[in-house]
N, C-alpha and C positions, 0 to 999 in steps of 0.2 A: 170418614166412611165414604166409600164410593155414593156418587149422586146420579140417578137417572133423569137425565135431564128431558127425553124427547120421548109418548110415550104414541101408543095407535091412534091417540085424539088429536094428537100434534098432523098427522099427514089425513085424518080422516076431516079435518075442516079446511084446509087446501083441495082435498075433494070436491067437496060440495060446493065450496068456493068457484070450482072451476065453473062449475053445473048453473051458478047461478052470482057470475060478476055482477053485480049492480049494488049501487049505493043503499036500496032498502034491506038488504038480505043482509050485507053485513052491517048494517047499523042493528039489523036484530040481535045479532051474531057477533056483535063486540065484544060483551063480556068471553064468548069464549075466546077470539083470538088474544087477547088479553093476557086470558089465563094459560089458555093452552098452549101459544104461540108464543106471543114479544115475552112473557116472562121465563119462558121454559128459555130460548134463544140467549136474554139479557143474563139468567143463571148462567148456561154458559158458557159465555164471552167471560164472567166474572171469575169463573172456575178455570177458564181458559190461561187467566193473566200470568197466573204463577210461574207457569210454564216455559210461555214465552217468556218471561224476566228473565230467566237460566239459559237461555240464547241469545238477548239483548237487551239493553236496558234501553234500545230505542223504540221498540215493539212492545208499545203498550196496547192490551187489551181493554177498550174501555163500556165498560156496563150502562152508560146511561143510556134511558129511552130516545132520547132526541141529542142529537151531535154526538152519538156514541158509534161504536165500531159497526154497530148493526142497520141497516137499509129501510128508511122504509117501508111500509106494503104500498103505499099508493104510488101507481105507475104516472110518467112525465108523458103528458098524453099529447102538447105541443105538436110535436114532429111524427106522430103514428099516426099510421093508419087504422090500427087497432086500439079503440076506444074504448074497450073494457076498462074500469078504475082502479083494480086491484091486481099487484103482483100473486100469483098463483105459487109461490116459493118465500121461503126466509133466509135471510143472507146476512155476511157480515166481510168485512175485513178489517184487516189491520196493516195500515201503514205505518209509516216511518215518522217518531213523535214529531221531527222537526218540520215534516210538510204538508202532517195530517191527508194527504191523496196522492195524485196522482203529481209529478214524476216520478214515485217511490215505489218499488216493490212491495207486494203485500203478502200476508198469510188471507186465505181466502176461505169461504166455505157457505155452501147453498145446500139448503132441505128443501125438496118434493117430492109430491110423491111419485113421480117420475126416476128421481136421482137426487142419492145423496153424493154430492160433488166436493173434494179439496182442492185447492189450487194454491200453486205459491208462483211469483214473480213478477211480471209487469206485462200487462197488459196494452195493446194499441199507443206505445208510448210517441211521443211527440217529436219531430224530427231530428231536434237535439239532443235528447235524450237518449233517443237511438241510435245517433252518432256515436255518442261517447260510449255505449255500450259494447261499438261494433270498436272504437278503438281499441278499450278494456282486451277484447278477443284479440287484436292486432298484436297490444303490447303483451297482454300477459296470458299466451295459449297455453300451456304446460296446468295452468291454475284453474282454466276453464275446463279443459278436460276433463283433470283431477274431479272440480266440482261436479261434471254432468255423467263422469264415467265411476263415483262414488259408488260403492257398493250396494249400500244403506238407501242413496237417492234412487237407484237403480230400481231395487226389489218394492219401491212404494211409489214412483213416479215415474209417469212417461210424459217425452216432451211432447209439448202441442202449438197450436198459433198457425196463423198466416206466416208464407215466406214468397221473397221476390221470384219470377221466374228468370230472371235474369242477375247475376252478381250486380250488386249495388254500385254506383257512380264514384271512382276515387277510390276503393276496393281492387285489391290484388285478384283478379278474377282462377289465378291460379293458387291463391292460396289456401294452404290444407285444410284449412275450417274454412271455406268460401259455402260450403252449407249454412254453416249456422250463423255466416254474415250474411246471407242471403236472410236471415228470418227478422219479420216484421212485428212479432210478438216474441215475449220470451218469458215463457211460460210451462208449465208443468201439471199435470193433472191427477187426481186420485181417486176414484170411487171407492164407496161405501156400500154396506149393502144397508136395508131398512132395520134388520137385526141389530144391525151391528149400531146402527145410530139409536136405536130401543135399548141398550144397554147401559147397565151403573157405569160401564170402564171407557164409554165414549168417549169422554173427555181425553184421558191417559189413552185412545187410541189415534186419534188427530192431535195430541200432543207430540205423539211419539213420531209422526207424519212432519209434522212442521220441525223435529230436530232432524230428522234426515235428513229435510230440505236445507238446513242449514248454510253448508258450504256453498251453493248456487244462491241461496237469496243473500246469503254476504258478498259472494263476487256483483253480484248485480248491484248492491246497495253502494259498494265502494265502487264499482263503474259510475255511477252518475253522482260520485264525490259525495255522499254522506259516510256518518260514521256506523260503525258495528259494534 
């Protein structure tokens, strides 16, 4: 049977959260994000997994509260300037089983009540990594295309990310995709609406998002030599 995982108490305690970051408010306020929040999310990601298996057996969705696919709320206050405690969002990804983060592409996905957000591919990747991706494009353009000019990827994702304003270094500056070797992210995006995330078929809706994305997060994943 269809599950509704995320319901108007899920975005109306991000609300109030925003109204009132500080450690006393949400130590009142546990039990609901608790309930309304980490377990509505960690459903799911667990609901999620099936899905993803039928696209790769390396894109595990994983349900645990702590070292699972899911973020999270307390913000790494170290390096900000803004010293608020708590993420004002819930998030998750799924990387690639063998590096569990980052150099990997991911299945992505963030609730606020700002924006219900999908994302699939990699993000600020590391110089290497972005190397080998821009060669991926050098050797194999016809499969890039294919991936980014897919029908299916088309009608549910638009590209996003930072790019150089200058053709990259060692880069054919006249070559036909010298745009998209110009980009520093590689990356894709999807909004939701808040309906649509309040719905039993949510899951089977961002399921269906992440098999379109398929063919680009496979090129990407075999770009930086993993398997699919």
């Amino acid at each position: 049977m269809p599950t509704r995982h995320f319901t108007p108490a899920f975005f109306e305690f991000f609300e109030e959260l925003a109204r009132n970051n500080n450690r006393d408010w949400f130590q009142r306020n546990r039990h609901r994000y608790e309930s309304q929040v980490r377990d509505a999310m960690l459903a799911f990601i667990a609901d999620l997994a099936p899905h993803l298996r039928k696209l790769s057996k390396y894109y595990v969705a994983d349900p645990r509260p702590s070292g699972g696919s899911m973020f999270r709320i307390y913000r790494n206050l170290r390096f900000s300037r803004d010293k608020t405690p708590y993420k004002t969002n819930a998030a998750a990804a799924i990387h690639h089983s063998s590096t569990r983060g980052w150099p990997s592409p991911a299945f992505y996905i963030s609730l606020s009540p700002e924006e219900i957000f999908g994302g699939v591919g990699i993000w600020h990747p590391d110089g290497d990594t972005l190397r080998k991706i821009r060669d991926a494009l050098v050797d194999r353009p016809t499969a890039w295309k294919k991936a980014v000019g897919d029908r299916e990827f088309r009608r549910h994702f638009e590209l996003m990310g930072e790019s150089l304003s200058r053709p990259p270094r060692g880069y054919d500056p006249k070559h036909r995709l010298i745009e998209d070797l110009k980009r520093k992210d590689f990356v894709a995006g999807k909004n939701f609406t808040r309906a649509q995330a309040c719905s039993s078929r949510f899951v089977e809706s961002f399921a269906a998002a992440c098999a379109a994305s398929a063919p680009f997060v496979r090129f990407l994943t075999e770009a930086v030599g993993l398997k699919w």
